[in-house]
LUMTINU-885053 format. One record per residue: residue number from 1; residue in three letters; y, z, x of N, C-alpha, C, O in turn. Coordinates in pm, whole numbers. Example, Ala and Ser with C-alpha at 12.3 -4.5 7.8 and 13.67 -1.06 7.14 Angstrom:
2
1;ALA;-569;780;1319;-450;780;1230;-330;780;1320;-332;846;1424;
2;SER;-225;708;1285;-106;714;1367;3;787;1290;114;804;1341;
This chain:
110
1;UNK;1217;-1549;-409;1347;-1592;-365;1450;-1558;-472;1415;-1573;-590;
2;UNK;1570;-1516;-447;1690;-1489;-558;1805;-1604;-485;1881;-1566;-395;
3;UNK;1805;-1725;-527;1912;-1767;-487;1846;-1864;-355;1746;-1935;-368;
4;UNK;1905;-1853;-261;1812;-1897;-108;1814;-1823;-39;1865;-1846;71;
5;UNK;1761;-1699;-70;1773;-1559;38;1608;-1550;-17;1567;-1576;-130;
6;UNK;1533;-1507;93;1416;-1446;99;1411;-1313;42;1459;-1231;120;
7;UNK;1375;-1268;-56;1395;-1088;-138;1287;-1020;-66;1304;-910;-12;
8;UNK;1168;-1089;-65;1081;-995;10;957;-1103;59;967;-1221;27;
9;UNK;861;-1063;124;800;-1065;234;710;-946;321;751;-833;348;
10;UNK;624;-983;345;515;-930;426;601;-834;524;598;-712;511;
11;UNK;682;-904;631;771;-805;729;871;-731;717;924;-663;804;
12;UNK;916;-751;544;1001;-711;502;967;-565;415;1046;-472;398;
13;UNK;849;-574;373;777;-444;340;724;-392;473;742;-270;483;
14;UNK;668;-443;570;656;-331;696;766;-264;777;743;-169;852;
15;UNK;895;-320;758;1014;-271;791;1035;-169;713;1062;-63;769;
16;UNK;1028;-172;520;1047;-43;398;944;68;472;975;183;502;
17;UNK;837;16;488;736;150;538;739;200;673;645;269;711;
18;UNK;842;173;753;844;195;875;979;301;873;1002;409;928;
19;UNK;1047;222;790;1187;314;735;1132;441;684;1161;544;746;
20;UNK;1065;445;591;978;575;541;959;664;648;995;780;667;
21;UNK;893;582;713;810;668;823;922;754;900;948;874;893;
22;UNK;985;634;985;1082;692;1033;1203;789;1034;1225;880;1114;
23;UNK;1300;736;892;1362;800;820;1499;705;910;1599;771;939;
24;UNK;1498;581;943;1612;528;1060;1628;415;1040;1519;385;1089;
25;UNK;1679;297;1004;1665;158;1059;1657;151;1193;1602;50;1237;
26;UNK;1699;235;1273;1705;197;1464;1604;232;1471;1549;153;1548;
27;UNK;1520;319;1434;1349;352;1494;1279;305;1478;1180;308;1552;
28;UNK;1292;197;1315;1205;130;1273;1210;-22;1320;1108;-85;1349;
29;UNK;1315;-66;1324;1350;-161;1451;1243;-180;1560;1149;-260;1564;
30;UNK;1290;-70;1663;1203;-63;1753;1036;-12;1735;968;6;1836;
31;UNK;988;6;1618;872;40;1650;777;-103;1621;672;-116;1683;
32;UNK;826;-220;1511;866;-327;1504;864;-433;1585;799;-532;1553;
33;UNK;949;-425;1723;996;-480;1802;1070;-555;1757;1042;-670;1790;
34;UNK;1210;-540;1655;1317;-627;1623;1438;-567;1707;1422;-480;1792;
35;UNK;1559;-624;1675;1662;-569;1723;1691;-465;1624;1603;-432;1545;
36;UNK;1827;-400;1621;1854;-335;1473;1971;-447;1404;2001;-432;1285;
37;UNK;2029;-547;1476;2064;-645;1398;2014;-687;1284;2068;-697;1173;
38;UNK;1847;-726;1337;1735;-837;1284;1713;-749;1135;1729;-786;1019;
39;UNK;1672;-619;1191;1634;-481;1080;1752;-489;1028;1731;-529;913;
40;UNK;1892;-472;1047;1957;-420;932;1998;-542;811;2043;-524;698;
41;UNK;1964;-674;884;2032;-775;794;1927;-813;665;1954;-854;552;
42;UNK;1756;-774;746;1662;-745;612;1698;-658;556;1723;-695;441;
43;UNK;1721;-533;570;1767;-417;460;1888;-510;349;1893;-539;229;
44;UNK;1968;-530;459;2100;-611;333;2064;-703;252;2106;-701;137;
45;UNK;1969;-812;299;1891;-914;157;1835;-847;104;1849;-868;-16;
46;UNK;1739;-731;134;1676;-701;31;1802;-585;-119;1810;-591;-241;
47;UNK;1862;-513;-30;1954;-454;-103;2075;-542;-202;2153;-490;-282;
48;UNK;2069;-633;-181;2125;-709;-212;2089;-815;-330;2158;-851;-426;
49;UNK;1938;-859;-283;1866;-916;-385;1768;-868;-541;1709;-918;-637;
50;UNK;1809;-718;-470;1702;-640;-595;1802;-580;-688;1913;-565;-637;
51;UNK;1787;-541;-813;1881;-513;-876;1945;-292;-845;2058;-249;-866;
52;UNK;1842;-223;-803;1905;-114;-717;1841;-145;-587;1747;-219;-557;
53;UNK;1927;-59;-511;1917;-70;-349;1751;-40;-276;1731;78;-307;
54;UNK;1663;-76;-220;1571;-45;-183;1584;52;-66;1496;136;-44;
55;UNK;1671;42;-6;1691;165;145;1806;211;91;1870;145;9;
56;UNK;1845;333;135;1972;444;146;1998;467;250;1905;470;331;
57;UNK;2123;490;292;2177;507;448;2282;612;440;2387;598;377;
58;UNK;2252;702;497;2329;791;534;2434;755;675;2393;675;758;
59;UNK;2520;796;687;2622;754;792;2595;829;918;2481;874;901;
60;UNK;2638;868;1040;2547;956;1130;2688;1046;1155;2774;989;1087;
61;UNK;2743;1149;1217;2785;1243;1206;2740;1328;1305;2688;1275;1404;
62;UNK;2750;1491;1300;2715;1588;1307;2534;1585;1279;2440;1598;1356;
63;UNK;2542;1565;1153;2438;1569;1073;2332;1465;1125;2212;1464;1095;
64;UNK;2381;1399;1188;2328;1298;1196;2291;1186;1065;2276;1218;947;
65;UNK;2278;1002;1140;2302;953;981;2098;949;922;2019;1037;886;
66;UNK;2093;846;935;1963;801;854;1891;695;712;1967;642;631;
67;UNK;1801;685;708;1766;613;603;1686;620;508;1670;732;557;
68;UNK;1632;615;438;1514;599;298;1488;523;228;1559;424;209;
69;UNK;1382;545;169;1355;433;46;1376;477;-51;1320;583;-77;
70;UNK;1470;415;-153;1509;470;-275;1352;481;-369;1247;428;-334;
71;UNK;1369;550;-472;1241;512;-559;1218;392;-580;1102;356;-559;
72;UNK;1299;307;-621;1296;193;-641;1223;73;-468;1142;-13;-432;
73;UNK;1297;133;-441;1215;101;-272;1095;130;-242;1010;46;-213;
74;UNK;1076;260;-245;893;323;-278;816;220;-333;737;151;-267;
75;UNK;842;207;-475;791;160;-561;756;-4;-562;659;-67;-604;
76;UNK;863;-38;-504;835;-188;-471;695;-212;-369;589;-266;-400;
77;UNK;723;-168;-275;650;-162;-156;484;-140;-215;390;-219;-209;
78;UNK;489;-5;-272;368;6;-341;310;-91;-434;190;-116;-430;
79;UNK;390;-147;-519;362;-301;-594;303;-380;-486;182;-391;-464;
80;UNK;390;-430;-426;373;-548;-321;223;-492;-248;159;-580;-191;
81;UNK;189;-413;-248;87;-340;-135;-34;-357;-227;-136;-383;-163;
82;UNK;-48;-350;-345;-127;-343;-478;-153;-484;-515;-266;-505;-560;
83;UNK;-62;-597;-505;-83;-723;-486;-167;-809;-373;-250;-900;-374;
84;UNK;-113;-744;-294;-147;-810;-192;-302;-818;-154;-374;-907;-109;
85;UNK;-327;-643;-205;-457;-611;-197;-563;-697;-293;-673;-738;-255;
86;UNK;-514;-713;-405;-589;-800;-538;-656;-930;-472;-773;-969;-462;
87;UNK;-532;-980;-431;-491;-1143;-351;-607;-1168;-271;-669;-1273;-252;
88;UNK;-626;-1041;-225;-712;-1015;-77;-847;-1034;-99;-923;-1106;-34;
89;UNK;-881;-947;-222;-1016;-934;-325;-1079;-1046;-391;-1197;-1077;-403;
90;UNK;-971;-1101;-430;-952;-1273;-486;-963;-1352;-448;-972;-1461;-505;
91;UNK;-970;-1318;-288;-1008;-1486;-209;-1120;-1430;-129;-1185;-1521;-78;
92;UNK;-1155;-1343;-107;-1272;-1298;-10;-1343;-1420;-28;-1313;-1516;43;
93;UNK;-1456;-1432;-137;-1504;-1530;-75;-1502;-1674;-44;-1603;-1745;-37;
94;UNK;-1398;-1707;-27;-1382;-1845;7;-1255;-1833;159;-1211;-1929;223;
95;UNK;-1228;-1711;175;-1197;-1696;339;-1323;-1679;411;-1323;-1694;533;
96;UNK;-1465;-1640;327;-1572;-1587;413;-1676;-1739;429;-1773;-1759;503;
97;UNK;-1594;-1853;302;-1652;-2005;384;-1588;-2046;446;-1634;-2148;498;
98;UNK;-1450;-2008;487;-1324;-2067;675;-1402;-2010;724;-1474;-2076;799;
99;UNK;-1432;-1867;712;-1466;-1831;847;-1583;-1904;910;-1578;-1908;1033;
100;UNK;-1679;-1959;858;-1833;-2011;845;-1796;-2146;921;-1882;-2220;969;
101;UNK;-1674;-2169;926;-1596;-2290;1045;-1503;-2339;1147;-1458;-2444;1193;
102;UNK;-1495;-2152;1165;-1467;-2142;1296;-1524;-2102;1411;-1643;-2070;1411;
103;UNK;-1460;-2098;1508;-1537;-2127;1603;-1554;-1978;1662;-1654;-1934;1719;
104;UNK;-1442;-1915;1639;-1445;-1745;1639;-1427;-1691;1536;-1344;-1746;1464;
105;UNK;-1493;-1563;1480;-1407;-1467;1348;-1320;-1382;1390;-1325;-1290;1472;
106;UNK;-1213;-1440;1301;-1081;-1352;1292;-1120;-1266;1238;-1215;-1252;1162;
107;UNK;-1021;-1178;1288;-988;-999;1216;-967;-965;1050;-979;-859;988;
108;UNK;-930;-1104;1005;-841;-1056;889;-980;-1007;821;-1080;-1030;888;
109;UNK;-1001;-930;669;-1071;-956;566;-1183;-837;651;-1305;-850;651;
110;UNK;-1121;-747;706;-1244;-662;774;-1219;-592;675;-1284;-489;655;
């Protein structure tokens, strides 16, 4: 958190890598299923909360406009992705005694 704004988040890095992918906030939106409201106002906390911009936006035109991940954007994402993974490694086994009490196994931890 910076303040009471959420900086980042799980959906907030699948939105950076969707942007990648895409090269759009509107594509990544929809691939998502957000509005591009929902998408562009995460781009603005996060641009906002990090000290350089995590997405770049080109304006649309001729050229048409577009988006990216700054390095700094890359790079985050890849952190966060590298964490998450540790996190993941780190609890295996004691998600693998929940699972031992439920009544179905979830997907996660495949």
């Amino acid at each position: 958190m910076v303040g009471k704004e959420i900086a980042l988040g799980p959906g907030k890095i699948d939105l950076l890598e969707a942007i990648q992918r895409s090269g759009s906030i509107s594509s990544a939106a929809r691939e998502m299923g957000l509005s591009y409201r929902r998408a562009w106002s995460m781009v603005d906390t996060m641009n906002r909360c990090f000290k350089e911009h995590l997405v770049t936006c080109a304006a649309g035109g001729k050229r048409g406009g577009g988006a990216r991940l700054s390095d700094m954007g890359l790079r985050v994402a890849e952190l966060y992705r590298a964490m998450e993974a540790r996190a993941k490694d780190a609890s295996r086994a004691e998600w693998e005694q929940i699972q031992k009490t439920l009544k179905q196994k979830p997907d996660a931890f495949k």
